[in-house]
C-alpha positions as CSV (number, residue, x, y, z in Angstrom):
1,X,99.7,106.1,83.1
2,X,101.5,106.8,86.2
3,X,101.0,105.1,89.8
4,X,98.9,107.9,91.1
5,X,96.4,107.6,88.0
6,X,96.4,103.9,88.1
7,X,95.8,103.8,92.0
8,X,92.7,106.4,91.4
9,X,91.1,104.1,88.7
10,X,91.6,101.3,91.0
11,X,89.2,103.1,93.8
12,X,87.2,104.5,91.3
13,X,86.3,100.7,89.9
14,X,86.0,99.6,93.3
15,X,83.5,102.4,94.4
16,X,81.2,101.1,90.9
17,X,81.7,97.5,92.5
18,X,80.1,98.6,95.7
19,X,77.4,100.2,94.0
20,X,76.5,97.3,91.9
21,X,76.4,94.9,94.6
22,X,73.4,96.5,96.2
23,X,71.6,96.2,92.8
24,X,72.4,93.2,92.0
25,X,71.0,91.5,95.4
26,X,67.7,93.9,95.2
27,X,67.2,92.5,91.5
28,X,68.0,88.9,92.8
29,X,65.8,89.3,95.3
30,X,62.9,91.4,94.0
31,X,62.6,89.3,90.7
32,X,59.8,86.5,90.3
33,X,59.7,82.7,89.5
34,X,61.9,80.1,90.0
35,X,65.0,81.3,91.9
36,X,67.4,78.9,89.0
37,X,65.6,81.1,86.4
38,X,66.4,84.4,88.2
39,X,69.7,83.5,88.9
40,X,69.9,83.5,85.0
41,X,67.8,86.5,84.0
42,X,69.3,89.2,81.7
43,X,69.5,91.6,83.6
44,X,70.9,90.5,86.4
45,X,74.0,88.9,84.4
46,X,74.5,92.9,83.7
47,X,74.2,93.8,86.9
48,X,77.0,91.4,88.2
49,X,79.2,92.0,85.1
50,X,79.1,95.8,86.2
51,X,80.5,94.5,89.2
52,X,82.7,91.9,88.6
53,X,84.2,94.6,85.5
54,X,84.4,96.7,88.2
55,X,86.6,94.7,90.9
56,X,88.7,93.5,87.7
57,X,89.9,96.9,86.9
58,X,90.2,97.4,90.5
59,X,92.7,94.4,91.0
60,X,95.0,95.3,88.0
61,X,94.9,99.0,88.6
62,X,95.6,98.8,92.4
63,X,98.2,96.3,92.3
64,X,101.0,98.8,92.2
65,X,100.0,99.9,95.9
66,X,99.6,96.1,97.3
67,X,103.6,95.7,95.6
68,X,104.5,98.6,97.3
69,X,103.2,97.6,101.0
70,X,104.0,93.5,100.1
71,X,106.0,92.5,97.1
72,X,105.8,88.9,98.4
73,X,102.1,88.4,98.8
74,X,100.7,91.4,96.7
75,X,101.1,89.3,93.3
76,X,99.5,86.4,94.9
77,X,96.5,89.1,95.7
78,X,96.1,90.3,92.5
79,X,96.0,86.8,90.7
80,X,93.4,85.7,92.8
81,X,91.3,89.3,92.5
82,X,91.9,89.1,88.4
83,X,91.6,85.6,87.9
84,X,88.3,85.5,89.9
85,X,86.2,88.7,88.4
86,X,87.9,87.8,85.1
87,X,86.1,84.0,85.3
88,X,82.8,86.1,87.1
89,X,83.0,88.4,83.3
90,X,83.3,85.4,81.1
91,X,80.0,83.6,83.0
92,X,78.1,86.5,83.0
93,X,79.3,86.5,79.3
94,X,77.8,83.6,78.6
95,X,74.7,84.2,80.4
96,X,74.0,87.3,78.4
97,X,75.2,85.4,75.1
98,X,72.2,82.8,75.9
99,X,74.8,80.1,75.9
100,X,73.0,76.9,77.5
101,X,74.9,76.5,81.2
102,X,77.3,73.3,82.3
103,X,77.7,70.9,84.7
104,X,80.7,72.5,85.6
105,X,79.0,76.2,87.0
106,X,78.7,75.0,90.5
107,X,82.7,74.7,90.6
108,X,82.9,77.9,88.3
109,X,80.9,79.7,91.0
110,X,83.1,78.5,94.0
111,X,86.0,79.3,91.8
112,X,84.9,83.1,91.1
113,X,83.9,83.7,94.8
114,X,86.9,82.0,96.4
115,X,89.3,84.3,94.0
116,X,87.5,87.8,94.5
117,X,87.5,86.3,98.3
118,X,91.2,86.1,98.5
119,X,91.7,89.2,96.9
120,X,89.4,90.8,99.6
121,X,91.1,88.7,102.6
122,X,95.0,89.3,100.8
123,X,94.4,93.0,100.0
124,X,92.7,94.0,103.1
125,X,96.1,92.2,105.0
126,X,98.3,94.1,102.8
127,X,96.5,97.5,102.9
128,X,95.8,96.9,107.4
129,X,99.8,97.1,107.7
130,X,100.1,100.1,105.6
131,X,99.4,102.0,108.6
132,X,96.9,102.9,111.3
133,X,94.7,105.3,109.0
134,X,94.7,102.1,106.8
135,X,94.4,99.6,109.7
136,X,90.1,100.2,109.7
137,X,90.6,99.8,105.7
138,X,92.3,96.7,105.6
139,X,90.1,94.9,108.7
140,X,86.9,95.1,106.6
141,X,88.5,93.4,103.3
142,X,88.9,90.6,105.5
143,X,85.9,90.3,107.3
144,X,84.6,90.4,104.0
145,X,86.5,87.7,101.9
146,X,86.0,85.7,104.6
147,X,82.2,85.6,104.2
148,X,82.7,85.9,100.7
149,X,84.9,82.5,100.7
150,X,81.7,81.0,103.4
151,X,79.1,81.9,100.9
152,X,80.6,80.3,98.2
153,X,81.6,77.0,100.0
154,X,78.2,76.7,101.5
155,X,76.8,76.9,98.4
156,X,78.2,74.5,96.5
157,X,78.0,72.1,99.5
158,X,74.3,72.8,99.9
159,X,73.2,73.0,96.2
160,X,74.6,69.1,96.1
161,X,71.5,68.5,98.5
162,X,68.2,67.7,97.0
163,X,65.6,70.5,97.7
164,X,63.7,68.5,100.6
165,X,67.1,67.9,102.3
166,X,67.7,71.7,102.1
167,X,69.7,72.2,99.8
168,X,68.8,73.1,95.9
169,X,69.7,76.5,94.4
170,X,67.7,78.5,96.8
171,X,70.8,78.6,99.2
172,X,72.5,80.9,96.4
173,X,70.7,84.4,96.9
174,X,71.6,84.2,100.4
175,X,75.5,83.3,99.5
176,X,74.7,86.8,96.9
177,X,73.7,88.7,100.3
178,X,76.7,87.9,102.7
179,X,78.5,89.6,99.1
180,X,77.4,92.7,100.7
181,X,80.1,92.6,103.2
182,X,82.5,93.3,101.1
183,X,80.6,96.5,99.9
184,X,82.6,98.6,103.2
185,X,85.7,97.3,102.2
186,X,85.1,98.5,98.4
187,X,83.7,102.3,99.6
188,X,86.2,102.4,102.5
189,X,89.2,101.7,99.4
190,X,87.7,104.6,97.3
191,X,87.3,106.9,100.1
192,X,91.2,106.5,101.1
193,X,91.8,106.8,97.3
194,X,88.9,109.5,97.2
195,X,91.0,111.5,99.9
196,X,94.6,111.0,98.2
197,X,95.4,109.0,101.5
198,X,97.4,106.1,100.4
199,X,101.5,105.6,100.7
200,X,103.5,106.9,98.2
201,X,106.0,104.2,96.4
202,X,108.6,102.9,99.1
203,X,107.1,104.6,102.0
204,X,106.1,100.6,103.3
């Protein structure tokens, strides 16, 4: 596969991301009962896998472009961006699989969010310096990690609060919505992508 083909895949997955995301918050949102017992429903699992599969082929298939623009902080990038929506596919996994949850999903969930949020933050640096037509790219990526990586800490400090102190699991659909900041930063990747406007090799 050569860079061109890898980079298209890799805004191709990222424009599926961005349309999950949407989904995944209405059926979050729109479901009934308990909010623990939607957070574990069927069909929302699918819904996020879509888009955590989605942001893990976009990670590993635009990774050639971050090297290009950074080769010092583009690996760190892409570990965080695969290591994250790879941990987000084997939970959802698990979920789908019926498998009875742990005590350890709290930190599983702050791990997941804080990875796919360095990637945004990470990627969206590399991408901003890769010119001015990228600049309005990058600057999104960021804004969105960075209230990806608030979501997830807020959660996980709130959801160690009982329910009349305000914390409990309700906390984690609205951590699900600030996700949709990152939903530019994923259509504003496949429209430069889209367009064929991203830097040939060694042009950075």
């Amino acid at each position: 596969m050569t860079r061109t083909t890898r980079i298209k895949v890799g805004g191709w997955a990222a424009f599926v991301a961005a349309v999950a995301i949407p989904f995944e918050v209405a059926a979050l949102l729109s479901a009934t009962g308990p909010v623990d017992q939607r957070l574990t429903s069927p069909f929302l699992a699918a819904a996020e896998a879509v888009r955590v599969l989605g942001l893990l082929v976009a990670a590993i298939a635009l990774s050639s472009w971050l090297n290009d623009a950074d080769p010092r902080l583009a690996p760190v990038a892409s570990f965080a961006g695969i290591a994250g929506s790879g941990l987000a596919l084997l939970a959802d996994a698990a979920v789908l699989l019926d498998l009875p949850s742990t005590a350890f999903a709290p930190v599983l969930f702050v791990l997941v969010n804080a990875g796919i949020g360095c990637w945004f933050i990470l990627a969206g640096s590399i991408i901003s310096r890769a010119g001015d037509e990228f600049r309005r790219v990058g600057s999104v990526g960021q804004l969105g990690g960075a209230g990806w990586l608030l979501a997830s800490v807020g959660s996980l400090l709130f959801s160690q609060l009982p329910v009349q102190a305000g914390g409990g699991p309700w906390l984690v659909p609205y951590a699900l919505i600030l996700s949709l900041f990152g939903v530019l930063f994923l259509v504003r990747l496949w429209q430069a992508v889209a367009l064929g406007r991203y830097p040939g090799p060694g042009v950075i």
